[in-house]
Backbone as JSON Lines, residues from 0, in Angstrom:
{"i":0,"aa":"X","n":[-0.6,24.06,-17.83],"ca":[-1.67,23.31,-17.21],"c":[-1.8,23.75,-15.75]}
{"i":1,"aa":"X","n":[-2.86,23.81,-15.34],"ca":[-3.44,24.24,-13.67],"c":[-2.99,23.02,-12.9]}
{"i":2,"aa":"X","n":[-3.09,23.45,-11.72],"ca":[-2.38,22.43,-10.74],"c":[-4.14,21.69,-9.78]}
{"i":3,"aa":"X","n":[-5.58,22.28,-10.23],"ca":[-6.25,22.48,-9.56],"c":[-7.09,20.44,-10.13]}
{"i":4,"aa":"X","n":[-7.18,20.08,-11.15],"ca":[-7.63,18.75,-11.42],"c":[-6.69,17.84,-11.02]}
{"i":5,"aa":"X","n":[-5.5,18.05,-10.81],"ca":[-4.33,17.14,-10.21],"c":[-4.61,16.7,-8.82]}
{"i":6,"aa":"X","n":[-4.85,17.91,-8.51],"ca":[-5.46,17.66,-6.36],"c":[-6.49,17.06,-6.43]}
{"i":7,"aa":"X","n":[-7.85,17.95,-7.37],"ca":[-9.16,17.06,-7.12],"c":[-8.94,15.26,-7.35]}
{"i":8,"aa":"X","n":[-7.93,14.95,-8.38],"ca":[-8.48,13.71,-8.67],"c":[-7.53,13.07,-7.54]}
{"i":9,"aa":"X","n":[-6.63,13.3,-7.38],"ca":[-5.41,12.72,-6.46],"c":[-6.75,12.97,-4.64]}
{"i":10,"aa":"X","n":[-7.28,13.6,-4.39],"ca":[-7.77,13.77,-3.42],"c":[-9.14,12.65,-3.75]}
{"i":11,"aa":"X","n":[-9.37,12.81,-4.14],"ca":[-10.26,11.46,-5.07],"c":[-10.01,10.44,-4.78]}
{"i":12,"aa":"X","n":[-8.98,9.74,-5.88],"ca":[-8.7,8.42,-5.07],"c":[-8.41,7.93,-4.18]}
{"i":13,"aa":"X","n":[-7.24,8.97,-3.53],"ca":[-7.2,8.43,-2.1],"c":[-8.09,8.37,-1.35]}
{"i":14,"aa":"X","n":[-9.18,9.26,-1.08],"ca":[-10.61,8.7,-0.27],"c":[-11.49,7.51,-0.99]}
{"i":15,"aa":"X","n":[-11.01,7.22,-1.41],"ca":[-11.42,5.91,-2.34],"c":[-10.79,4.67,-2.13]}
{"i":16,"aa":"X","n":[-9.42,5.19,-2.21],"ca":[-8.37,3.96,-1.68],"c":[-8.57,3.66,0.38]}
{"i":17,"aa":"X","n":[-8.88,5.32,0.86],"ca":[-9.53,4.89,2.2],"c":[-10.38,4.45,2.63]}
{"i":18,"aa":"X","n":[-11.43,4.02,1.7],"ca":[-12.42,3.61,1.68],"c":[-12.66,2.23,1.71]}
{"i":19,"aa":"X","n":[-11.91,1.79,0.45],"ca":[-11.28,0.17,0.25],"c":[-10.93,-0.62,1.48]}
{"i":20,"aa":"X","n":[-9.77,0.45,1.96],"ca":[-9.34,0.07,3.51],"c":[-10.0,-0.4,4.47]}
{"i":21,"aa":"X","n":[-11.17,0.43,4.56],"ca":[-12.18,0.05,5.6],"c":[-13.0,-0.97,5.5]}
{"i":22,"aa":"X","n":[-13.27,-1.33,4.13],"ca":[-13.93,-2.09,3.74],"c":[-13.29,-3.69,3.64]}
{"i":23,"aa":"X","n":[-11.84,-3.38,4.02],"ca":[-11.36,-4.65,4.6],"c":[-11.63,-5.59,5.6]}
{"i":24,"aa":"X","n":[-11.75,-4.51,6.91],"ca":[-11.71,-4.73,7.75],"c":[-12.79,-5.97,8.2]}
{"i":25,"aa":"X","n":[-12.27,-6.94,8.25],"ca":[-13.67,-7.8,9.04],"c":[-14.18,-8.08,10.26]}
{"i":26,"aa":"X","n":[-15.18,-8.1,10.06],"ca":[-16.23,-7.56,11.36],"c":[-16.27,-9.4,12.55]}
{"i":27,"aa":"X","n":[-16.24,-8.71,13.64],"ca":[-16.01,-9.93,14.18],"c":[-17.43,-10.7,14.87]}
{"i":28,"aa":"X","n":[-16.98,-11.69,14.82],"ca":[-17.97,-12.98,14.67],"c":[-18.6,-12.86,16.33]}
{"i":29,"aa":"X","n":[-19.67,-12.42,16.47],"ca":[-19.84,-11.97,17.98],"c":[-20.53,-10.65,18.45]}
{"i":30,"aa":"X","n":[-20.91,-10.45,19.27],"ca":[-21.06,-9.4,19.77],"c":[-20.59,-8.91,20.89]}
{"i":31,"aa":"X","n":[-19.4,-9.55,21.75],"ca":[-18.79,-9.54,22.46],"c":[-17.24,-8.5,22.41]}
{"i":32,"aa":"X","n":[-16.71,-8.74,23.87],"ca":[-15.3,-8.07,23.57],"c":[-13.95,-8.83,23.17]}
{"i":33,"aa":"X","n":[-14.92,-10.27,23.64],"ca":[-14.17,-11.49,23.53],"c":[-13.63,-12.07,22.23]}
{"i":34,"aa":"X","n":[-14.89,-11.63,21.29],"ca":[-14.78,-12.13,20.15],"c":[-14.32,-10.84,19.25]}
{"i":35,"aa":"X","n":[-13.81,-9.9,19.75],"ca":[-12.7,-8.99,19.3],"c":[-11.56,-9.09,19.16]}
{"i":36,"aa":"X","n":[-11.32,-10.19,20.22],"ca":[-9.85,-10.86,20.85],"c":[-9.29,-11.78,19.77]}
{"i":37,"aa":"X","n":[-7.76,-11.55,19.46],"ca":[-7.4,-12.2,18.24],"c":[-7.55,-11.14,16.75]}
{"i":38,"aa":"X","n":[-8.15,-10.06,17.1],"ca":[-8.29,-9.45,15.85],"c":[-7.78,-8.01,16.17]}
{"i":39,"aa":"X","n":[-7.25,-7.7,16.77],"ca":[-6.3,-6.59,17.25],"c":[-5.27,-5.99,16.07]}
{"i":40,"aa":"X","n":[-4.88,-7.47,15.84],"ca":[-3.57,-6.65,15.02],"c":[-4.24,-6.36,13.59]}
{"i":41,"aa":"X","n":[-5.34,-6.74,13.15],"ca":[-6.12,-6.6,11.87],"c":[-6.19,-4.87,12.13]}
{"i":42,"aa":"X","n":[-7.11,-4.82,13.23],"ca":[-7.43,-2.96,13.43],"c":[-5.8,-2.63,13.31]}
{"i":43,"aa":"X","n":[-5.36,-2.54,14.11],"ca":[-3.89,-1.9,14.45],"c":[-3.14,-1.34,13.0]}
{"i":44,"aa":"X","n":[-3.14,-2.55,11.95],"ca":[-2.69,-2.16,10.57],"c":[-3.5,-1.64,9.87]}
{"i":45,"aa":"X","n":[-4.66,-1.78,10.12],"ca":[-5.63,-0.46,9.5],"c":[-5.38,0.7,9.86]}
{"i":46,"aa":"X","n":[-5.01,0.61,10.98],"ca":[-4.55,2.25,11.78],"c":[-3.07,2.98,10.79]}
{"i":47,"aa":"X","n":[-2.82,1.69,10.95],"ca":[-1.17,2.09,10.23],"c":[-1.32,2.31,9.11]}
{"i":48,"aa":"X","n":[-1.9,1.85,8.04],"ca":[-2.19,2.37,6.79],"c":[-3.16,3.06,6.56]}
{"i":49,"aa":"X","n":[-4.04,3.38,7.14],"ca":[-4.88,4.75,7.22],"c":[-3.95,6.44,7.51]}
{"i":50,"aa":"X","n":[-3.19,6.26,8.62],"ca":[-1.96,6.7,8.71],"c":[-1.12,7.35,7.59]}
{"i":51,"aa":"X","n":[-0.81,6.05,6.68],"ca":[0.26,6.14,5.55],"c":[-0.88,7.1,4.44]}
{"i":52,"aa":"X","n":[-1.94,7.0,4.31],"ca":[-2.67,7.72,3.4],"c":[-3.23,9.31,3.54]}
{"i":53,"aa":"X","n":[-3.1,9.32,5.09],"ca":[-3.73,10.61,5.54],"c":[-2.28,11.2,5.36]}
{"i":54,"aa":"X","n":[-0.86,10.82,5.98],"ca":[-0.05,11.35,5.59],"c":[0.85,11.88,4.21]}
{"i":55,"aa":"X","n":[0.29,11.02,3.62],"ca":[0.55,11.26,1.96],"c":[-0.22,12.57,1.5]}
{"i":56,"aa":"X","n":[-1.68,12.09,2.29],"ca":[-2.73,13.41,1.76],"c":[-2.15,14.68,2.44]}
{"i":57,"aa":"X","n":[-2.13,14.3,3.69],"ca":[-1.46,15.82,3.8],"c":[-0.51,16.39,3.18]}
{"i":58,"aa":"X","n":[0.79,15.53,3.1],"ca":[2.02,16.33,2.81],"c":[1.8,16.57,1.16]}
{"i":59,"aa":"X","n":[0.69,15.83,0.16],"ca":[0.97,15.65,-0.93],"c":[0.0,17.33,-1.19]}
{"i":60,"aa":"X","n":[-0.6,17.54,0.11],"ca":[-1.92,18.68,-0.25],"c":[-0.67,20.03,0.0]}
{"i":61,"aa":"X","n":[-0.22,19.99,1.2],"ca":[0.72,21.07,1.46],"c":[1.85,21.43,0.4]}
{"i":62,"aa":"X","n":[2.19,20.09,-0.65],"ca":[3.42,20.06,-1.59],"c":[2.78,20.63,-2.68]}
{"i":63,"aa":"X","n":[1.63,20.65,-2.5],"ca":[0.93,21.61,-4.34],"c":[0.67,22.72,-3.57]}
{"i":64,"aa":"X","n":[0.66,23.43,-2.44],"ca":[0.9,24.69,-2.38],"c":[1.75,25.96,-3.1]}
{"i":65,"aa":"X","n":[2.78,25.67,-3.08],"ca":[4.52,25.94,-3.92],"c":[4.25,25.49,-5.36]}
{"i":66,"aa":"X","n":[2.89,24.69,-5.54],"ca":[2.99,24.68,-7.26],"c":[2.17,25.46,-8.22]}
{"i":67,"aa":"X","n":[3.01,26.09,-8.89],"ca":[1.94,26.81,-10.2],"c":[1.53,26.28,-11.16]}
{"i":68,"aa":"X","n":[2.46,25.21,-11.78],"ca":[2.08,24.68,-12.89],"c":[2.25,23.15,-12.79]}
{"i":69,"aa":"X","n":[1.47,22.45,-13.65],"ca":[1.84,20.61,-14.03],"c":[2.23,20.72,-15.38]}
{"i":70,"aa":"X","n":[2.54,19.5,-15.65],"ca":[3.42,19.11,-17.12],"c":[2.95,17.75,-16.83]}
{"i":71,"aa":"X","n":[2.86,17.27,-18.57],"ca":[2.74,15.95,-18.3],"c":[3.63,14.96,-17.65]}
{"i":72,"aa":"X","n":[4.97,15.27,-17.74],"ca":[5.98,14.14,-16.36],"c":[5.16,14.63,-15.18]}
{"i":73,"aa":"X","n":[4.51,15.7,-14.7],"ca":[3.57,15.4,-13.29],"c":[3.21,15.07,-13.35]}
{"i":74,"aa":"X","n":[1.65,15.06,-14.15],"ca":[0.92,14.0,-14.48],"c":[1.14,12.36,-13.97]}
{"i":75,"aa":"X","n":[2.37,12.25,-14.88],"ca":[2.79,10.74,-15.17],"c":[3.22,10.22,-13.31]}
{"i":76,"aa":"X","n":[3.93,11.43,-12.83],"ca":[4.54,10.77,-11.84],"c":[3.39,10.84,-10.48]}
{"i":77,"aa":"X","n":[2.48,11.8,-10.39],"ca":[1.27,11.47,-9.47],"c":[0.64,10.38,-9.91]}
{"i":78,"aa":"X","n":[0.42,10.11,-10.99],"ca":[-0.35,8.55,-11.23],"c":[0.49,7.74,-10.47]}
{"i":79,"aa":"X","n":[1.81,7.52,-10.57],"ca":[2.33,6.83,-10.16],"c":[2.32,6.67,-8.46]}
{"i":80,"aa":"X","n":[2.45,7.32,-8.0],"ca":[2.26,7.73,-6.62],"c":[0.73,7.63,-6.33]}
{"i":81,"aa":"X","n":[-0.16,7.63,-6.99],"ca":[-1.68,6.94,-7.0],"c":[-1.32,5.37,-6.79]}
{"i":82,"aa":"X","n":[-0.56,4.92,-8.3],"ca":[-0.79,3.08,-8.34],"c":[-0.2,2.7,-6.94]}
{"i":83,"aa":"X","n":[0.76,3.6,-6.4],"ca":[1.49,2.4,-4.99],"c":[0.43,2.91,-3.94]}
{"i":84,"aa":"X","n":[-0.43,4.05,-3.73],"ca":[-1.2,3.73,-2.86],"c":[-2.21,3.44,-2.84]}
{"i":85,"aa":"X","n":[-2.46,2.78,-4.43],"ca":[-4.0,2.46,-4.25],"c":[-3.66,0.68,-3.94]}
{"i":86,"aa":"X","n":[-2.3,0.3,-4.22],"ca":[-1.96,-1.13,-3.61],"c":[-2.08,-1.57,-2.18]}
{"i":87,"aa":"X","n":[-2.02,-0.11,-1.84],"ca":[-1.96,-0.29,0.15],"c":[-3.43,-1.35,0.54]}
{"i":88,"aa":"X","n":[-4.4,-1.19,0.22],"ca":[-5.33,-2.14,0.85],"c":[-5.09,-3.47,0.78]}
{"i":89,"aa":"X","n":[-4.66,-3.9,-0.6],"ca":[-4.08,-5.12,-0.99],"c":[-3.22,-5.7,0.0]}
{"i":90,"aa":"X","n":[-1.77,-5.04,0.24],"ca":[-0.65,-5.37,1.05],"c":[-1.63,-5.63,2.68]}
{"i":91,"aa":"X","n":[-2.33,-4.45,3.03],"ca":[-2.62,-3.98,4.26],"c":[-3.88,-5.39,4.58]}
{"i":92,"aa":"X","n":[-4.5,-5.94,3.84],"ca":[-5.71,-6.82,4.06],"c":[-4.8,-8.66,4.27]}
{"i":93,"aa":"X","n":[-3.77,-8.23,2.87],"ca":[-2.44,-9.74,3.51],"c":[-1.74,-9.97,4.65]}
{"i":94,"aa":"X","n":[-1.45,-8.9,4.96],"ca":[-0.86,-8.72,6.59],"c":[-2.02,-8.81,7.68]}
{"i":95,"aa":"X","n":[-2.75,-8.31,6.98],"ca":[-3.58,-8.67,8.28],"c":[-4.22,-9.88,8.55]}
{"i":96,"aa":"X","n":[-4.24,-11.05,7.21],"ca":[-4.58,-12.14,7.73],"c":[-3.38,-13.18,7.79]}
{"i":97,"aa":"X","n":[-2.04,-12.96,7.27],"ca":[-0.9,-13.64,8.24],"c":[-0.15,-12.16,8.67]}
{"i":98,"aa":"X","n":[-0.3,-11.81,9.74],"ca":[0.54,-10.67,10.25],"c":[2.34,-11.16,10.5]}
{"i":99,"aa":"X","n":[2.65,-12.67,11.33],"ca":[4.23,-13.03,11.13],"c":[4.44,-13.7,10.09]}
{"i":100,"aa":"X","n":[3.87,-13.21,9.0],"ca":[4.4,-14.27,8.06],"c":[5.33,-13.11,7.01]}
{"i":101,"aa":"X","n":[6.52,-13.37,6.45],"ca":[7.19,-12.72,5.51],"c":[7.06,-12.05,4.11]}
{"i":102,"aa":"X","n":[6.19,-13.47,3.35],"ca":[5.39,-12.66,2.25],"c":[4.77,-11.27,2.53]}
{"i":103,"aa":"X","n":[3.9,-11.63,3.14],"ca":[2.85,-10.42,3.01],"c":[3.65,-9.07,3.82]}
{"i":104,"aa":"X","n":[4.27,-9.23,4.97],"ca":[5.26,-8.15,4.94],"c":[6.35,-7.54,4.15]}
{"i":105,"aa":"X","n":[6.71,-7.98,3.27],"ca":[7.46,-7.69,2.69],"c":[7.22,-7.15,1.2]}
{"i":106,"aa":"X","n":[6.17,-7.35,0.74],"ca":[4.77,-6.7,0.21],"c":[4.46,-5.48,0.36]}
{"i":107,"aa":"X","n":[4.17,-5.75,1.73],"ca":[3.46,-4.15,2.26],"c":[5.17,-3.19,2.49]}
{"i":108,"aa":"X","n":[6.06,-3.47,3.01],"ca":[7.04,-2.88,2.94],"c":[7.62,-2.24,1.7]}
{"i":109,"aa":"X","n":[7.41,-3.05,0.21],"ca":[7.72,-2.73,-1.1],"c":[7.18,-1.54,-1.22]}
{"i":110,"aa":"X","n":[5.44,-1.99,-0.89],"ca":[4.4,-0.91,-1.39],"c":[4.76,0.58,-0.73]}
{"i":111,"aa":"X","n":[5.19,0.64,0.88],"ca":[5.73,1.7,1.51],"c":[6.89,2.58,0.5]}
{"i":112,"aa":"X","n":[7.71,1.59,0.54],"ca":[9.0,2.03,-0.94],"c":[9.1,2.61,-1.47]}
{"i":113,"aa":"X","n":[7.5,1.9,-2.28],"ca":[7.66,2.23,-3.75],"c":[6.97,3.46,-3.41]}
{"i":114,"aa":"X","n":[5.82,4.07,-2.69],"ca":[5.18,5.2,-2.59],"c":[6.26,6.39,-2.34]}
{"i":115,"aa":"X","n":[7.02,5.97,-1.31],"ca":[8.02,7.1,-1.08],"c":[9.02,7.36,-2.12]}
{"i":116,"aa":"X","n":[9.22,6.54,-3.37],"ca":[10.27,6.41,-3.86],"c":[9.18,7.37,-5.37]}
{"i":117,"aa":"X","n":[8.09,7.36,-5.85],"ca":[6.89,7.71,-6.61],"c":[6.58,9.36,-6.24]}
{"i":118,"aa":"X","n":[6.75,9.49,-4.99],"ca":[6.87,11.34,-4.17],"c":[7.74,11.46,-4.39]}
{"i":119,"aa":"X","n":[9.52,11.17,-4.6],"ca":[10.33,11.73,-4.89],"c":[10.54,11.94,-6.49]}
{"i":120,"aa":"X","n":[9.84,11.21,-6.63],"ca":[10.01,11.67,-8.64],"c":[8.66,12.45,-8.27]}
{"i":121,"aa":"X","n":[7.96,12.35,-7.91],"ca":[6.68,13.84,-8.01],"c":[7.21,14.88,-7.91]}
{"i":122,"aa":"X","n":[8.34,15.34,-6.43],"ca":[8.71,15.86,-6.35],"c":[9.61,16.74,-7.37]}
{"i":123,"aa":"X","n":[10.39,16.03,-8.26],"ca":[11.44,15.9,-9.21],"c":[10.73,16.76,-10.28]}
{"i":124,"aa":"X","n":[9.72,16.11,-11.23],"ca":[8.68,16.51,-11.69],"c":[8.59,18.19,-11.72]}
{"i":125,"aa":"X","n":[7.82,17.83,-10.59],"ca":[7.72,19.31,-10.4],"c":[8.21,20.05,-9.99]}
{"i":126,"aa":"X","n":[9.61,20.29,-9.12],"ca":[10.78,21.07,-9.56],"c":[10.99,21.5,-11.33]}
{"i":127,"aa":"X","n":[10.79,19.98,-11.8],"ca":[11.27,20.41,-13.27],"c":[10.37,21.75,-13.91]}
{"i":128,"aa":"X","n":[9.19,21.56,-13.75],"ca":[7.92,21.92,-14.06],"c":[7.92,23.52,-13.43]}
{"i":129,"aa":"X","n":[8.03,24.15,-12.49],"ca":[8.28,25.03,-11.75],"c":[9.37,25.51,-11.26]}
{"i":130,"aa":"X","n":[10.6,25.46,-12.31],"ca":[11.58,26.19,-12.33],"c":[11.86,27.47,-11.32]}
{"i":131,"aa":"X","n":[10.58,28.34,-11.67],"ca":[10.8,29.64,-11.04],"c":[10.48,29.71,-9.35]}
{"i":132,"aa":"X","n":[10.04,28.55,-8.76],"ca":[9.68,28.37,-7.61],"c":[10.84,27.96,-6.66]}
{"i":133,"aa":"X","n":[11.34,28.95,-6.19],"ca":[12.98,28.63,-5.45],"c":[12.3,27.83,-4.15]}
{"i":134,"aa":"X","n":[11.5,27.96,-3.22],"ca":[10.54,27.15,-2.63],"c":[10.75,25.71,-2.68]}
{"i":135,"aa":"X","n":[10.5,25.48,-3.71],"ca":[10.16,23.83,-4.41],"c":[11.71,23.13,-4.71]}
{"i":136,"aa":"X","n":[11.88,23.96,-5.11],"ca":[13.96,23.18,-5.38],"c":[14.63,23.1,-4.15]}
{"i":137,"aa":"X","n":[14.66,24.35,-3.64],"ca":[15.53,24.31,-2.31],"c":[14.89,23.04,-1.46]}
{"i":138,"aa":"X","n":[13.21,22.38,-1.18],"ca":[12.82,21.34,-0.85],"c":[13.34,20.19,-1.02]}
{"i":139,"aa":"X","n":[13.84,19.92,-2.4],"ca":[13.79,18.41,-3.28],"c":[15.31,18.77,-3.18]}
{"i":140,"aa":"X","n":[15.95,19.72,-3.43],"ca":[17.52,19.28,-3.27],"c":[18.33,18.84,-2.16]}
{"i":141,"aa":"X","n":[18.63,17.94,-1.97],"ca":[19.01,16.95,-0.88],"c":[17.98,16.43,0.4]}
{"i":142,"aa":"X","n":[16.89,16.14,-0.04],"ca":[15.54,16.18,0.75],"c":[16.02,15.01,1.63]}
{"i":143,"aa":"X","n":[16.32,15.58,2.48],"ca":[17.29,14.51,3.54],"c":[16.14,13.68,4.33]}
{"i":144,"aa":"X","n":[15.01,14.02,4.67],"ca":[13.8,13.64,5.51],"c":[13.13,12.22,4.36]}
{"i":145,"aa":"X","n":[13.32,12.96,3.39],"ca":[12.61,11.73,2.1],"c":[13.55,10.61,1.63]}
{"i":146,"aa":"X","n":[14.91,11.02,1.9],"ca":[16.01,9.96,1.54],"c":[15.99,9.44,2.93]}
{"i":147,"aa":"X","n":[15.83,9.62,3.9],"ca":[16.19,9.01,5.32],"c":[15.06,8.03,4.99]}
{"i":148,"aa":"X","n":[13.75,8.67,5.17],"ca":[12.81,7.65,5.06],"c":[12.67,6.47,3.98]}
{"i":149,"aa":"X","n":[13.51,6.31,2.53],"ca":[13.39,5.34,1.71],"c":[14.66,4.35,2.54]}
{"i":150,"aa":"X","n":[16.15,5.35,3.0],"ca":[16.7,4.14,3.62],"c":[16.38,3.56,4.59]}
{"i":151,"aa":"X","n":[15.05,4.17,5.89],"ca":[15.24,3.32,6.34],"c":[14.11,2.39,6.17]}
{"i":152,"aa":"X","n":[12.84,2.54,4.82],"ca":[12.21,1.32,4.5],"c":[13.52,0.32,3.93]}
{"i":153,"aa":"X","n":[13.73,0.7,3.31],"ca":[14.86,-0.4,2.73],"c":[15.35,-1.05,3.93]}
{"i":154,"aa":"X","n":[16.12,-0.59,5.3],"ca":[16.52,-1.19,6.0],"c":[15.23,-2.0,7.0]}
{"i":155,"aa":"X","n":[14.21,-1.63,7.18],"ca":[13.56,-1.92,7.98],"c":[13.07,-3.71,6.68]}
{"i":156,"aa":"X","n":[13.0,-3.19,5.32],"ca":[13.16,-4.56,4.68],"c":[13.79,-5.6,4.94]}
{"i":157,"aa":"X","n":[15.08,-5.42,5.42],"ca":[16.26,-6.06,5.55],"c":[16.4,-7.24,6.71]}
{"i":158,"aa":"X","n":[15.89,-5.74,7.99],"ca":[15.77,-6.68,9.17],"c":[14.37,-6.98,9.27]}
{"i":159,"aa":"X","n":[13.77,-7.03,8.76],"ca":[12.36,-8.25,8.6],"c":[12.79,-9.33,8.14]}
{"i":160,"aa":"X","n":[14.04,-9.74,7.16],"ca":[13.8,-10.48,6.52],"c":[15.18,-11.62,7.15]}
{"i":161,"aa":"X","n":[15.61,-10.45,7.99],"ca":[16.7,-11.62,8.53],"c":[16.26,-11.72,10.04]}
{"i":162,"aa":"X","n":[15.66,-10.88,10.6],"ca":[15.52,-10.95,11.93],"c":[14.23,-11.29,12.18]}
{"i":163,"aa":"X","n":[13.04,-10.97,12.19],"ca":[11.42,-11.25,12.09],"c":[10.71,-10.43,11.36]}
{"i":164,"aa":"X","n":[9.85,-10.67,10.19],"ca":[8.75,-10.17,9.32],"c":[7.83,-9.29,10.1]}
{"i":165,"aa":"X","n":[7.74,-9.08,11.2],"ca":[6.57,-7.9,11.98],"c":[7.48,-6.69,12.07]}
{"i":166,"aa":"X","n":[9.01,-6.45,12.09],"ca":[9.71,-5.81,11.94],"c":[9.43,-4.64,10.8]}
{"i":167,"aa":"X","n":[8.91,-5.29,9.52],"ca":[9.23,-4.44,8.66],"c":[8.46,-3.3,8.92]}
{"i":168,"aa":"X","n":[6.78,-3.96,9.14],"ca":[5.41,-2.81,9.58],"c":[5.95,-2.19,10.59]}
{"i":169,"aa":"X","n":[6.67,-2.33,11.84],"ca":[6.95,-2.01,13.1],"c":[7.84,-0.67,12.45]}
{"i":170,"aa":"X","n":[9.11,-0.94,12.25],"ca":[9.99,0.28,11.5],"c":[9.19,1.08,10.45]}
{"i":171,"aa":"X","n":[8.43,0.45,9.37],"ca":[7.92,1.25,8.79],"c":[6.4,2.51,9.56]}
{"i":172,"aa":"X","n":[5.9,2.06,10.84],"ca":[4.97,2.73,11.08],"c":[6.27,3.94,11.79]}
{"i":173,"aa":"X","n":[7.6,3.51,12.59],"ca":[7.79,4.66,13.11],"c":[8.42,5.55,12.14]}
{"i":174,"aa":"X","n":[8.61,5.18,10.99],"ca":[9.06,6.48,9.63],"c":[7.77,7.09,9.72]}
{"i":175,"aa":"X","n":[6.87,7.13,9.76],"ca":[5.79,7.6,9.42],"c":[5.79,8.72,10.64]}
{"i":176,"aa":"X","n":[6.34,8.86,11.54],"ca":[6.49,9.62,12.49],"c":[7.13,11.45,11.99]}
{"i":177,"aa":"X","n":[8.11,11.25,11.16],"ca":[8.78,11.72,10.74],"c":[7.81,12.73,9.84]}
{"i":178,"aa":"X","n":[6.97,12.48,8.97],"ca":[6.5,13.02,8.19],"c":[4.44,13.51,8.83]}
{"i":179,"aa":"X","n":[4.79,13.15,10.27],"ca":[3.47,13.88,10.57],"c":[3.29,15.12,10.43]}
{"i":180,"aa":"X","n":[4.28,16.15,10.7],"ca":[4.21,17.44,10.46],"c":[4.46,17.86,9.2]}
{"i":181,"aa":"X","n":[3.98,18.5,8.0],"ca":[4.06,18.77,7.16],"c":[5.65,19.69,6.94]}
{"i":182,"aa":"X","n":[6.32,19.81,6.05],"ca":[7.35,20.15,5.47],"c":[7.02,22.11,5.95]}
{"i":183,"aa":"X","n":[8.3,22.5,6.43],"ca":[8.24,23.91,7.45],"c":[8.27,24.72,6.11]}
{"i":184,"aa":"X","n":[9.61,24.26,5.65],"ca":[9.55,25.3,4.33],"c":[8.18,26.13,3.35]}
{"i":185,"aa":"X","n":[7.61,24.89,3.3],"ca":[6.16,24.8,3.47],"c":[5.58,25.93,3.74]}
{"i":186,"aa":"X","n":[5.33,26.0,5.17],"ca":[4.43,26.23,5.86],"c":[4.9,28.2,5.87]}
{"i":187,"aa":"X","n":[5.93,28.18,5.77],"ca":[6.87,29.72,6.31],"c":[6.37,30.13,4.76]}
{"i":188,"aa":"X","n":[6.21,29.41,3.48],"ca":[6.02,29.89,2.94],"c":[4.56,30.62,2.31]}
{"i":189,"aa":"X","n":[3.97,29.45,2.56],"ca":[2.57,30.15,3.03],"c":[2.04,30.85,3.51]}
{"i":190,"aa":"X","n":[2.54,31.09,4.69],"ca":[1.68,32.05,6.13],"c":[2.74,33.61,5.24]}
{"i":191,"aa":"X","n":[3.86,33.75,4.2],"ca":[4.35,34.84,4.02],"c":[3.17,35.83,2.98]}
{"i":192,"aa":"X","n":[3.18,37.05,3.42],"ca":[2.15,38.38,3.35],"c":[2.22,37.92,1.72]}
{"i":193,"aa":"X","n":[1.16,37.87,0.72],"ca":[1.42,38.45,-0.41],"c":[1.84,39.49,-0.52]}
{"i":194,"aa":"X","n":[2.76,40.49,-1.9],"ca":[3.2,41.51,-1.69],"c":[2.11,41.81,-3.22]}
C-alpha cells in the first residue's frame, strides 16, 4: 500500500479538526478592548492547541518522509492518532470555559497522552511496516524525546492534580517546546543526494 492517501486524509482532518477549534472560539460581547477582558485565557488555549495540531502536522508530515510503505496496523494506528486529536477541540473548548477547574484539565491532559502515546504506536507500526528503512528504527528505538514527553504529560497530570489544575496545560504547553523542530534524523535524511 502507498503511503500517499494516509497523508492526504490525515492532512484532512486535521485542518478540519483546526477548524472546529476556531470555531470554538467565542466572540466577545462588545466591540471594545474591554470587553475582550476576561477572555484571554479562552484565546491563549486556542493558541496552545492550535500549537498541539500544527505540531503533530508537522512532525507527523516529516515522519512519512522515511516511509515507503503502510499496512493495515498503520492504518489502524493513524486513525488512532486522528481520534485523540480530533478530541482536542472538545477538551480545548472545556478548559476554556472553566480554565481552574480540574475536570476539564485533566481531560485535556489525557487527550495530550493519549495523542503522544497513538504516535508512538504509529511510529511502531511503521517501523514494523518498513523494515528496510534503517532511518525509521534507529528513530523509534529508544525515542527518548517521545518517552520524555509522555512522562512528563503523565507528570504534569500528577501535579495538576495535587498541586493546581492550570498546571497540567502550563507543563503540557512547555513539552510542546521540545517537538517544535522536527526530528534531525529526519531532516539529514532528506537533504541526503539521491544516489
Amino acid at each position: 500500500m502507498t503511503k500517499s492517501r494516509i497523508e492526504a486524509f490525515t492532512d484532512a482532518v486535521i485542518a478540519i479538526v483546526m477548524t472546529i477549534l476556531v470555531l470554538e472560539l467565542h466572540i466577545p460581547v462588545g466591540d471594545s478592548f474591554s470587553a475582550f477582558a476576561g477572555m484571554e485565557h479562552q484565546f491563549i488555549i486556542y493558541l496552545i492547541s492550535f500549537c498541539v495540531l500544527a505540531i503533530y502536522w508537522n512532525n507527523h508530515h516529516h515522519l512519512f518522509q522515511l516511509v515507503k510503505r503502510v499496512d493495515g496496523l498503520v492504518l489502524w494506528a493513524n486513525n488512532f492518532l486522528i481520534l485523540a486529536l480530533s478530541i482536542l477541540p472538545f477538551a480545548t473548548s472545556w478548559v476554556s470555559d472553566y480554565p481552574l477547574s480540574l475536570a476539564p484539565q485533566v481531560i485535556y491532559g489525557c487527550v495530550i497522552l493519549l495523542a503522544d502515546f497513538a504516535y508512538l504506536l504509529l511510529g511502531r507500526a511503521l517501523v514494523r511496516a518498513n523494515s528496510q528503512t534503517p532511518q525509521l528504527k534507529a528513530l523509534f528505538t529508544g525515542y527518548k524525546k517521545l518517552y520524555l514527553s509522555i512522562g512528563l504529560n503523565i507528570f504534569a497530570l500528577v501535579v495538576g492534580y495535587l498541586v493546581h489544575p492550570v498546571l497540567i496545560i502550563v507543563l503540557d504547553a512547555f513539552v510542546l517546546l521540545l517537538w517544535v523542530i522536527p526530528e534531525r534524523i529526519i531532516e539529514k535524511t532528506i537533504d541526503q543526494p539521491k544516489e
